[in-house]
N, C-alpha and C positions, 0 to 999 in steps of 0.2 A: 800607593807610592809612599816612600818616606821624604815627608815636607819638611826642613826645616823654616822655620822666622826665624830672622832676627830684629828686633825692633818690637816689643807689645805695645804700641802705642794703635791710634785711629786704624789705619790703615792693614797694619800685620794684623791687628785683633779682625778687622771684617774680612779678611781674606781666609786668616788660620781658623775663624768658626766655622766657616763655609767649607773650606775643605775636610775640618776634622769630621764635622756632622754626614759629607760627602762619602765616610769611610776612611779616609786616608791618614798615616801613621803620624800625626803633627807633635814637633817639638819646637820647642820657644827658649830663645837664646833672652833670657830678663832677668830683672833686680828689682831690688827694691819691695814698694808695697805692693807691685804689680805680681813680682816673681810670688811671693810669700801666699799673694790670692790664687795663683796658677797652682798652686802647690796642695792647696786645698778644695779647692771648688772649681766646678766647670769655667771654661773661657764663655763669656756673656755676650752678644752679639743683641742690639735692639733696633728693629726694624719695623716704625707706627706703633701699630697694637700686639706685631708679633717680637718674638725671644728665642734665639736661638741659643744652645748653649751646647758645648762641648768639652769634654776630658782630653788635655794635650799634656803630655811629657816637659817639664818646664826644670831649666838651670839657669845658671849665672856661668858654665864654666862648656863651652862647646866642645872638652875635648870627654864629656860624659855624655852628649848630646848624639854626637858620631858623625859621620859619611851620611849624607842625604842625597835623595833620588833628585830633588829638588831643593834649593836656597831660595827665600824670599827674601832680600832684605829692605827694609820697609826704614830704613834709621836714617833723622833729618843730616842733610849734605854736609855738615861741617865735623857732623862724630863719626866719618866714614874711615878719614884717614888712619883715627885710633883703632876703629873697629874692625876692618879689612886684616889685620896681622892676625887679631885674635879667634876670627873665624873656620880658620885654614883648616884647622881638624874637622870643619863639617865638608869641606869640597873634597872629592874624590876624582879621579878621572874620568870618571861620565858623571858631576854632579853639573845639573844645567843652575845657574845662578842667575834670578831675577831682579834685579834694580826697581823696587816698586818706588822710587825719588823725584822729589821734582827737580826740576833748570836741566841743563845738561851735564850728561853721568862723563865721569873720567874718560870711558870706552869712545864719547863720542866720531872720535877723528884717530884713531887707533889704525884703521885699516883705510885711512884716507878720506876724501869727501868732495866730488868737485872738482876744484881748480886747486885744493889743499891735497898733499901725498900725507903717507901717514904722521900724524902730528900727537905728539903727547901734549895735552893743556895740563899747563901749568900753577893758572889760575885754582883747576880743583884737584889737580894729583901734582903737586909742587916738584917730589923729589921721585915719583913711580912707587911709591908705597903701597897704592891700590893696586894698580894695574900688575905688580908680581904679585901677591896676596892671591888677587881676581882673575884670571885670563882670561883675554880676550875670546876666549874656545869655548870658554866654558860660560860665555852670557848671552841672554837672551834678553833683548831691548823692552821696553815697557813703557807705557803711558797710561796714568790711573786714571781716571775722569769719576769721582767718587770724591762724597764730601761726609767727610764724621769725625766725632770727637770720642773721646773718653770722658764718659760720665762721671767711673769712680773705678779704682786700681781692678784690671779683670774686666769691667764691662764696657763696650765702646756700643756706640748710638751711630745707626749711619743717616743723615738725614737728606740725602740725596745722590743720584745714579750709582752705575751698578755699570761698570763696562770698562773691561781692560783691553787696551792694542798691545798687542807682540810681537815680533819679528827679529830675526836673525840678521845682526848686524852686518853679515856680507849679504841679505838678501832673499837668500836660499831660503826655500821651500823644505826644510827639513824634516827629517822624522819626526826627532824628540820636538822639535816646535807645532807638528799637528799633535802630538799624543798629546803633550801639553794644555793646548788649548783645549780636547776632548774633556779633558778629565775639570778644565776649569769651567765649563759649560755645563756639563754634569752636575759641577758642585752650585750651579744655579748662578754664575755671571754671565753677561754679554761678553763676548769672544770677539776679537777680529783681529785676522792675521795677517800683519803685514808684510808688502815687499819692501817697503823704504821706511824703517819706522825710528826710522833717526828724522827723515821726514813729518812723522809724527809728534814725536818731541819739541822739533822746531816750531810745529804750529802752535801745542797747546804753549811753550814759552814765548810766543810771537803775543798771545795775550794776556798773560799772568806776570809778563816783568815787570810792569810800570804799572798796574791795580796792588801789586802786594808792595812794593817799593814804597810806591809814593803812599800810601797807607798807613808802614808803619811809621812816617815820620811827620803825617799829616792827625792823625788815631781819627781818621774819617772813616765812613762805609764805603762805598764804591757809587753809591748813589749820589753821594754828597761829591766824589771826584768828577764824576762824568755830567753834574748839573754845575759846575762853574768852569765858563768858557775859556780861560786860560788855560787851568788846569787840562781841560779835553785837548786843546790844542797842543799841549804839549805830549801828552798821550799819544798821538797821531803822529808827533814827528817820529816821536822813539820806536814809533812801530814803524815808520818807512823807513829807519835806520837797517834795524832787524830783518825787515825784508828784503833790503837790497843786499843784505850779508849772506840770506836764507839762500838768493838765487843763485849764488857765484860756490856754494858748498853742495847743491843739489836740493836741496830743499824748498822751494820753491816757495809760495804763500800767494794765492789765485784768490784772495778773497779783502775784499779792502779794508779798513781800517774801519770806518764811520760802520759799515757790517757787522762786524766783532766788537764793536762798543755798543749795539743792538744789542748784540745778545747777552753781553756783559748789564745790561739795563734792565732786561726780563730777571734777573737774579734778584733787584730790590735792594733795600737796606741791609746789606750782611759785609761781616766784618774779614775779610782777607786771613788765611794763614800765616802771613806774614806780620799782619796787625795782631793776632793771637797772642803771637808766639814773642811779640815785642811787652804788652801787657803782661804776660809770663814771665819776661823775666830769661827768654832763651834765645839761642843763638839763631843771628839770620843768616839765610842761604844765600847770601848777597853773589858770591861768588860762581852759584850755581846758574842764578840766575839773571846776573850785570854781568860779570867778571867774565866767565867765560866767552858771553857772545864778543864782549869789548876785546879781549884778545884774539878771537877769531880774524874779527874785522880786522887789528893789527896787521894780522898775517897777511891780509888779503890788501894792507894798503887801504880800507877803505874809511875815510871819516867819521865818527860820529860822534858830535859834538853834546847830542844828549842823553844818549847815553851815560856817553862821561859825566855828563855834568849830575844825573841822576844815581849814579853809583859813588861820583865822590859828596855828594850830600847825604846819602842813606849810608853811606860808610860811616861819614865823621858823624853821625847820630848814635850808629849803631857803636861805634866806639866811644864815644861821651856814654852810654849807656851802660858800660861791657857785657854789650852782644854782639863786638866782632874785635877778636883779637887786633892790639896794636903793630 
């Protein structure tokens, strides 16, 4: 197939090695010192003691890139708005387009959800910039559970899991969604294909909004938020917030809170994406991941007082900082 990225950072780089080495035609939408190294030497993929490496097609300019069989776009939530226009030359009328993002993607409530008809969020497609760009026909839903950085421009380090959910946002058991996943299990990921994986999304954001949140304004680990008991207990409210939002859009959440900060405890001392990418110097996904759930809940009438109170504290940081426009 011909795979476009767009995004060479963690994520595009572990996916676009893995498929390139898998055989398939990969091109990379980059800049910079990233592009300049795609341009000369294999894409680098570092996994313990093993190195993957791979030759991909690399631009800065997608309408040299072409029509792809496949879109991955793998670029943090806030440079989607810019990015989506300029992509357009890679979607064709059968290019399926992957959202490899975190919080919740623009498409979430597009074709409805629940007790919600179809709703454009505002929160992350303000004016429907993505969603003309993107059609809703043309995506296939995503949930990464994978953790890796970039080492050095070209070569990204994965240093934990390996398993992507997908599913077609009305549901469907589609063709190109099993070929899909075939060809991404070949290329050596964990595959699982969903029937609700907006359901999906909900859970992995049910516990990564208030571990990266509170993080990048605390520059704690995750081990330091969940061993001091205010902290925890406020964690737990924001997540019964969340849940009781999950159930009224179909997305349910069967697993309680004190559970998922279990498993959030097995992780140890490590520092959030969202504490990275504040130390960095880049912009946070606030919106992806406060913004949008809190306008949900809006829609639905329903309260959440911590929410709010959690996205307008990581807002005014993230704006004292400029990593979230005023």
């Amino acid at each position: 197939m011909r795979i476009g990225i767009v995004g060479a950072g963690a994520i595009g780089g572990w996916m676009g090695v893995r498929l390139a080495k898998a055989g398939h035609e990969v091109s990379v939408l980059a800049r910079g010192a990233t592009l300049a190294t795609l341009r000369e030497q294999p894409w680098r993929l570092q996994m313990g003691t093993q190195t993957l490496e791979a030759r991909v097609h690399a631009s800065d300019d997608a309408r040299q890139l072409g029509q792809q069989d496949v879109l991955i776009v793998a670029v943090k939530g806030p440079a989607l708005a810019t990015i989506a226009p300029a992509i357009t030359p890679m979607i064709g009328a059968h290019t399926s387009v992957i959202p490899a993002m975190n919080g919740v993607p623009w498409w979430f409530l597009l074709g409805g959800g629940g007790e919600l008809p179809a709703t454009q969020l505002r929160s992350v497609d303000p004016d429907g910039t993505i969603a003309q760009a993107i059609p809703l026909a043309r995506v296939i839903g995503c949930v990464v559970h994978a953790s890796a950085f970039v080492s050095a421009p070209g070569v990204v380090t994965l240093k934990s899991g390996n398993e992507l959910i997908l599913g077609e946002p009305s549901g469907e058991r589609s063709t190109r969604l099993q070929s899909i996943c075939t060809e991404l299990e070949r290329a050596g990921f964990k595959v699982t294909a969903s029937e609700r994986v907006q359901r999906d999304i909900w859970y992995k954001l049910w516990g990564n909004m208030t571990m990266n949140p509170i993080s990048a304004l605390t520059a704690a680990t995750c081990d330091r938020m969940l061993d001091d008991p205010l902290v925890a207990q406020f964690v737990l409210r924001v997540m019964a917030e969340a849940a009781q939002v999950g159930g009224r859009i179909g997305c349910p959440i069967e697993e309680s809170g004190h559970d998922r900060m279990a498993v959030t405890r097995k992780l140890g001392a490590f520092k959030t994406s969202m504490l990275q990418d504040a130390e960095a110097g880049r912009p946070l996904e606030l919106d992806q991941l406060l913004g949008a759930p809190r306008e949900i809940a809006k829609l639905l009438n329903v309260p959440t007082p911590d929410i709010d109170a959690l996205l307008g504290l990581t807002r005014l940081f993230a704006q004292s900082h400029g990593l979230y426009p005023r």
